[in-house]
N, C-alpha and C positions, 0 to 999 in steps of 0.2 A: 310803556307809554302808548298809549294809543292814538293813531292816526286817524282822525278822520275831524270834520269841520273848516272852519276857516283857515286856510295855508298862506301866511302874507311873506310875502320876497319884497328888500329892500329896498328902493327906489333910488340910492345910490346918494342920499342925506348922511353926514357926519356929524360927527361929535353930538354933540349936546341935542339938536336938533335933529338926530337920529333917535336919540335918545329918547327924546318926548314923544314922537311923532309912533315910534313902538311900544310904549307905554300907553299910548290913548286907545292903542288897537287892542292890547292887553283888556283896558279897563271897559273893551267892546263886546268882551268875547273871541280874542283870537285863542286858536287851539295849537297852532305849528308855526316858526319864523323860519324863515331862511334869509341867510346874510350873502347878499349877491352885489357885489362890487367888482365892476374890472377898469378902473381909472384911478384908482387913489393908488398913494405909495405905498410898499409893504408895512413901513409901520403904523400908518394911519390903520389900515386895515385891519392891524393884528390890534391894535389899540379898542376899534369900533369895536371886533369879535369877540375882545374879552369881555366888554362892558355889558355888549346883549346877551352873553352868556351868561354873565351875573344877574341881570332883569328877568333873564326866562327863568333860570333854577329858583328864583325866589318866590315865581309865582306855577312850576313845575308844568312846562313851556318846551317840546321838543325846541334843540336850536340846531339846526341843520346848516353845514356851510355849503356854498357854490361851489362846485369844481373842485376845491383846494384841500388836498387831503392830508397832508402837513398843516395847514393852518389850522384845521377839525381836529387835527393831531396836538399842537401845539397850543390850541385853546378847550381843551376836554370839551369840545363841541359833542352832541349828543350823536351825532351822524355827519354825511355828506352826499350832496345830490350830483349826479354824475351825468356828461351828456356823450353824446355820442363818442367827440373827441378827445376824452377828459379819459383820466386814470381805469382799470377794468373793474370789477368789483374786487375779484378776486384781491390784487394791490390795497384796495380799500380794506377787505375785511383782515388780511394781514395785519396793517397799520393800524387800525382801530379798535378790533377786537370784536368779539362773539357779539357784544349786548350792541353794536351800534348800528345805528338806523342809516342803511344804506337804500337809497335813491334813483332810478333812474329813469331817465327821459327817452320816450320811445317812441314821440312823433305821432305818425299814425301807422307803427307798424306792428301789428297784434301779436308775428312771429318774434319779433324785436322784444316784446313782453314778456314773452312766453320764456325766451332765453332767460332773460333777465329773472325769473321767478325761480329759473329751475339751478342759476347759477346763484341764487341766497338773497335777491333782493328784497330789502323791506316791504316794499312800496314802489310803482312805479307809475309814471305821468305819461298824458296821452294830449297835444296840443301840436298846433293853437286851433282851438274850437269855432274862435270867432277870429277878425282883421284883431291883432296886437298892437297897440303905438309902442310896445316896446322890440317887436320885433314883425316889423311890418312885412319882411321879405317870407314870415314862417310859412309851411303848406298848413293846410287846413286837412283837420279831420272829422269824418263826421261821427252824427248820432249812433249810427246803425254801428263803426266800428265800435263804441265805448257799448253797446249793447252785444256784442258779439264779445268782447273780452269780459265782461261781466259772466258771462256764461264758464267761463274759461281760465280766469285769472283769479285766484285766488287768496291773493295780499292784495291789500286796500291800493284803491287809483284814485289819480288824482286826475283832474283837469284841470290844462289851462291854458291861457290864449282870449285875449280879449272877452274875460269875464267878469261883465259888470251886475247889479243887482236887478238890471232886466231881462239877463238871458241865463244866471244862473243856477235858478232853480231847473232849468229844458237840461243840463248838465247834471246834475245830483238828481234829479228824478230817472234819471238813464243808465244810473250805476257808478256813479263820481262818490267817493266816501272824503274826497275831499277838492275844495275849489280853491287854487292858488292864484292870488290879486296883487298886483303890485298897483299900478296910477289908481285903479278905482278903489284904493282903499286909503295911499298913504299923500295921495291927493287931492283930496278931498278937504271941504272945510271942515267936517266935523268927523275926525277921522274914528275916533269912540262911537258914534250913535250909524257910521257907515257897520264899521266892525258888526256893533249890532245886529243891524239889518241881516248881514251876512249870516250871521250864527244863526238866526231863527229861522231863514232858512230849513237848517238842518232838525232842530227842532219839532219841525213843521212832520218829519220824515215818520212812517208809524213806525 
C-alpha cells in the first residue's frame, strides 16, 4: 500500500456518525485513516475499528490504529501508529507481522527518526508544524528540520500539527509525502469537497 496523500485521524465521532463523516473523506480522496480514540469504552472502540476497517478495505484504505497494538491486532488493522510512550516497534512488528505498516511519531527529533527507520519503521511523523487545537501544549517543528530529514530519511514522512489547507502545501512542498488532519477535515461542513481540496494538493506535486 502506499503512503503518501491525505492521512485523516479521527476526531473522536462514533458509530454511525463516524461512519459517515469517514466515508465523505473517502468520497474526497483520502488515501490513509487512522482511528485515534482515548475516551470511549473498549467496546465501543473495538466496535468503531472493526466497521472503519471494513469501509477502508472496500475501498483499499491503509487503516492504521492509535497506540493500540492488540486492538490493530484484534481488528486485522492494516498497521499501528506508535508515540513516544506507546508499545516499541520491535513489540509491534512481533504482534503484527512482516507486511504491517508501522508508524511513529518523532516530534521534532531527526535522530528519533532516524532510529525509528533503522529499527523497521514504515513511516514516520514529524509535528506539530503549526498551533494544534488538538494538542495545543505540542512543540513545534520547523521547515528546515522536515528539509533536513528529507535528505536523510528514507520512508515516507508525514506531517502534522495544525495543518489546514492554508499552510499545507509550505509542508508537502518541504518533503511531507503525507499530511495528517483531524478538525480541518472531519470538521468541516463539507467534509468530501475539504478531502478534496487536500488531495489536489498532492496532485499539484511534479
Amino acid at each position: 500500500m502506499k503512503l503518501q496523500g491525505l492521512y485523516g485521524i479521527t476526531d473522536g465521532s462514533t458509530g454511525q456518525e463516524l461512519i459517515d463523516k469517514v466515508s465523505a473523506a473517502i468520497a474526497g480522496g483520502l488515501s490513509i485513516l487512522q482511528y485515534r480514540d482515548k475516551m470511549q469504552d473498549y467496546q465501543t472502540r473495538l466496535n468503531d475499528a472493526l466497521n472503519l476497517r471494513e469501509l477502508c478495505c472496500q475501498h483499499n484504505i491503509p487503516f492504521i490504529i492509535n497506540d493500540d497494538v492488540q486492538l490493530a491486532k484484534i481488528t486485522h488493522a492494516d498497521g499501528v501508529h506508535l508515540g513516544k510512550d506507546d508499545s516499541s516497534i520491535r513489540y509491534a512488528r512481533l504482534q503484527l507481522g512482516h507486511d504491517a505498516i508501522i508508524g511513529v511519531s518523532c516530534y521534532k527529533q531527526l535522530a528519533f527518526a532516524l532510529s525509528a527507520q533503522e529499527q523497521g519503521a514504515n513511516y514516520i511523523a514529524f509535528g506539530a508544524f503549526f498551533n494544534s487545537p488538538t494538542k495545543p501544549e505540542a512543540p513545534t517543528v520547523s521547515i528546515e528540520t522536515l528539509k533536513a530529514a528529507r535528505q536523510k530519511i528514507h520512508i515516507p514522512i508525514c506531517g502534522i500539527g495544525g495543518i489546514t489547507l492554508d499552510n499545507a502545501a509550505q509542508v508537502i512542498d518541504n518533503g511531507a509525502d503525507m499530511v495528517a488532519v483531524i478538525s480541518s477535515l472531519f470538521c468541516t461542513d463539507n467534509i468530501s469537497e475539504t478531502a478534496r481540496q487536500f488531495s489536489a494538493l498532492f496532485k499539484e506535486l511534479p
